[in-house]
Every structure is written in structure tokens, then in C-alpha cells.
C-alpha positions in Angstrom: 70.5 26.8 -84.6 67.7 23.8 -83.6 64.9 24.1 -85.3 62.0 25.8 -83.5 58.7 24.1 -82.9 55.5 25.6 -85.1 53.4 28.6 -83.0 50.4 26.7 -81.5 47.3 27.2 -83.8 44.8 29.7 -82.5 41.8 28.5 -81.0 38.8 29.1 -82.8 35.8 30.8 -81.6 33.8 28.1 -82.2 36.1 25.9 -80.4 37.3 26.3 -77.0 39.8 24.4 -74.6 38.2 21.9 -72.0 38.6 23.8 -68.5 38.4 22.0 -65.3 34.6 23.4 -64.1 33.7 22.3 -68.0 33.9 18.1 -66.4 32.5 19.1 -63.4 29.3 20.6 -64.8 28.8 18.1 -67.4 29.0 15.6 -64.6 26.6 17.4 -61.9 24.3 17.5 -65.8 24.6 13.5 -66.3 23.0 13.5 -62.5 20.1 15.2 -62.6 19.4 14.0 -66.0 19.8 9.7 -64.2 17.4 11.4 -61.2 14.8 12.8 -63.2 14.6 9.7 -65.3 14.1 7.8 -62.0 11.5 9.9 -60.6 8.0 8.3 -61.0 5.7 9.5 -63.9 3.0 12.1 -62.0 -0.7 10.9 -61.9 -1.8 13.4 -64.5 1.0 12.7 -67.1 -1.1 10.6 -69.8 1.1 6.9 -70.1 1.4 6.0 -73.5 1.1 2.7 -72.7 -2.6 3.2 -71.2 -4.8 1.8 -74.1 -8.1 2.7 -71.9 -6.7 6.1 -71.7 -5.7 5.5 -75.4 -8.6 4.4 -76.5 -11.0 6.9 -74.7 -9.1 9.7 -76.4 -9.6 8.4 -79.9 -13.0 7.8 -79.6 -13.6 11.3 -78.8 -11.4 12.9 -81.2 -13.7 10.4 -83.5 -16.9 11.8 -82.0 -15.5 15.4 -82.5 -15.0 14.6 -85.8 -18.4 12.8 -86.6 -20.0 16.3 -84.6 -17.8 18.4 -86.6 -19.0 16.9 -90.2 -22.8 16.9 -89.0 -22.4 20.3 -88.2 -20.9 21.6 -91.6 -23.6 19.4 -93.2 -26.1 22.0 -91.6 -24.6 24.9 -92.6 -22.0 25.6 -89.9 -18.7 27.1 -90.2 -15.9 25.6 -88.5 -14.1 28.4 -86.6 -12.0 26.5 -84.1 -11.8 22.9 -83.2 -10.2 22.0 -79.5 -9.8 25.0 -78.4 -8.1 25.1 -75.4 -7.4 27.5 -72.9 -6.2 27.8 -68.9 -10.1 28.2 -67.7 -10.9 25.3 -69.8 -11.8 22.9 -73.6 -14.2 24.0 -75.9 -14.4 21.1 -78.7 -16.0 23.0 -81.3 -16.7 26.7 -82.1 -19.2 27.1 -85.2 -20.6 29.9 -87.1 -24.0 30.2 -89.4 -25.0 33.7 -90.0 -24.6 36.0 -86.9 -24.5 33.3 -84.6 -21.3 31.6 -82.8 -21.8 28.4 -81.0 -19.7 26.9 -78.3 -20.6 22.9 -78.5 -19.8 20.3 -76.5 -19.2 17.0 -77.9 -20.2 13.9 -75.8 -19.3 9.9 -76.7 -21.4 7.3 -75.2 -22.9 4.1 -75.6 -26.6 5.7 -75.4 -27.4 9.0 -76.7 -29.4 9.4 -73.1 -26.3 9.0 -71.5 -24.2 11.4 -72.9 -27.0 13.9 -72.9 -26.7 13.7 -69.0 -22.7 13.7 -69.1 -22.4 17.2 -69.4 -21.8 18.4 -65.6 -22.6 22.0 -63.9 -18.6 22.2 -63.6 -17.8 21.5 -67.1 -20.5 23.9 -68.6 -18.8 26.6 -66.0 -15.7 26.0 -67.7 -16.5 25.4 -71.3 -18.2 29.1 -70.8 -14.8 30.9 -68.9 -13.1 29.3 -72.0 -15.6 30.6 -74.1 -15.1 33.8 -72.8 -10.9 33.3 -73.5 -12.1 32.5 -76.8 -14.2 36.1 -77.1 -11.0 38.0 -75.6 -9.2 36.5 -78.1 -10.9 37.0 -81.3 -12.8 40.2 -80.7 -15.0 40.4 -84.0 -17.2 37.8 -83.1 -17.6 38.7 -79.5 -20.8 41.0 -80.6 -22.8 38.3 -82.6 -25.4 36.1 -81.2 -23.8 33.1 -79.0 -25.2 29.7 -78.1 -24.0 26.9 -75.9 -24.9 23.5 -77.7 -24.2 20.0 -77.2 -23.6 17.3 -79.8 -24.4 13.5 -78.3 -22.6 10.8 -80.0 -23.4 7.0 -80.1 -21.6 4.5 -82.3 -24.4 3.9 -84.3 -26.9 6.7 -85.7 -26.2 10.0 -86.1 -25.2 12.3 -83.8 -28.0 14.4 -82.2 -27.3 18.3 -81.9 -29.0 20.1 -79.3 -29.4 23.7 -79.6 -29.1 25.9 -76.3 -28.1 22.8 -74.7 -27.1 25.2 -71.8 -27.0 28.9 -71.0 -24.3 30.5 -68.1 -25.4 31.8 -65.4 -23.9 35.0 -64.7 -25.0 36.1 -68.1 -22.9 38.0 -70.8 -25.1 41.6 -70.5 -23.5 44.7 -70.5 
């Protein structure tokens, strides 16, 4: 009698055979991954290669932090830094007592100019963010709540301005 050829070893089920639509997907895969790689970058996608873009957002995660240590050097709590939500940015929610502020940190060459850098549209958002901010962390949504701003210049120290704005519709209920 010839001798008989070994069984064929069971496929694991970790491991499976190659089929046919198994080269055909991988291939229609490799496409759309050498399209999408060819596709230009979109106008709001931040280039890393920028340095003005760069170099702005460093020097106001440096003013944040300058506002950030002023403020704890007053006697603020740090609740939340960059807080960030779909209606919009708060850069720093503080705490002293009862009180919660919402500030808004500005970085300019003059302290005049970024007093005036705050716009109406940006104090609408910082407030619906404010208000994401409430929804979210319900225990503070009863104490006393400011809007302030926090001017930075690269030299001095950074001016704080209490009630630097106030919504309009009003939180009342």
C-alpha cells in the first residue's frame, strides 16, 4: 500500500484562507487610501508647517497661562481651562467663594488693544459655551457668575477686568 499524504491541518480561527473578494477589497482599500492622501488639505485644517499659525497658538496658550497664575495668585480656583464646546471656547473658568467666572484671555502687543479684541460675536459665544458648561456641571449653575476678561501684553502683568461683559438675554428664571 503507498503511503498516504498527512490530513491537511485545520485552519485556525484566528487564521483564515485568502478568498478571491479578500484581494479585491484590499485593493479598492489601497485606492481610496492614495485618493484621500491626494485630496488638498481643507482651509480650516491647522498646517503644521504654519509657524504664524504656530506661533499665534503658543502665545496664547502662554497668555492663558500667565492669566491662569494671576488669577490663582488672587485667590481663584481653577475649575476648567479650555473648555470647549460646539456653541463655543471658554479659556478659563475660576472660582472664589460663591462666585464662578467665565474669562476671556486676550494677547496683544498693547493692553488697549486687546481690551478692544473681544467682539459682540465672541462674548455671544463664550456665554452659549458658558451655558454648556452650566448644563454640564450642575452644582455650580446656582452660584454667582461673572464674565471677565484678562488682557495680556508681553511685558507687565496681566490686567483682569471684572464684569468685563454681561449677556444679553440674561440668565433669570
Amino acid at each position: 500500500m503507498p503511503p498516504s499524504k498527512p490530513p491537511p491541518k485545520p485552519v485556525s480561527p484566528t487564521r483564515r484562507r485568502v478568498q478571491a473578494g479578500d484581494i479585491l477589497r484590499a485593493e479598492r482599500a489601497a485606492k481610496a487610501r492614495e485618493a484621500k492622501a491626494q485630496e488638498p488639505a481643507s482651509s480650516s485644517e491647522i498646517s503644521p508647517a504654519d509657524p504664524a499659525r504656530q506661533a499665534a497658538f503658543n502665545l496664547g496658550l502662554s497668555a492663558e497661562s500667565r492669566a491662569a497664575s494671576y488669577l490663582l495668585s488672587r485667590g481663584y480656583r481653577i475649575l476648567n481651562r479650555r473648555f470647549r464646546s460646539p456653541a463655543g471656547e471658554i479659556d478659563i473658568i475660576a472660582r472664589r467663594g460663591n462666585l464662578v467666572v467665565f474669562v476671556e484671555v486676550k494677547a496683544r502687543p498693547t493692553t488697549d488693544e486687546a481690551a478692544f479684541a473681544v467682539t459682540p460675536r465672541q462674548r455671544r459665544r463664550i456665554a452659549a459655551a458658558a451655558e454648556a458648561w452650566l448644563a454640564l456641571s450642575p452644582a455650580f449653575a446656582r452660584m454667582d457668575l461673572r464674565f471677565d476678561a484678562v488682557l495680556v501684553a508681553p511685558s507687565g502683568v496681566p490686567v483682569h477686568i471684572p464684569g468685563a461683559f454681561e449677556i444679553e438675554d440674561g440668565w433669570d428664571d
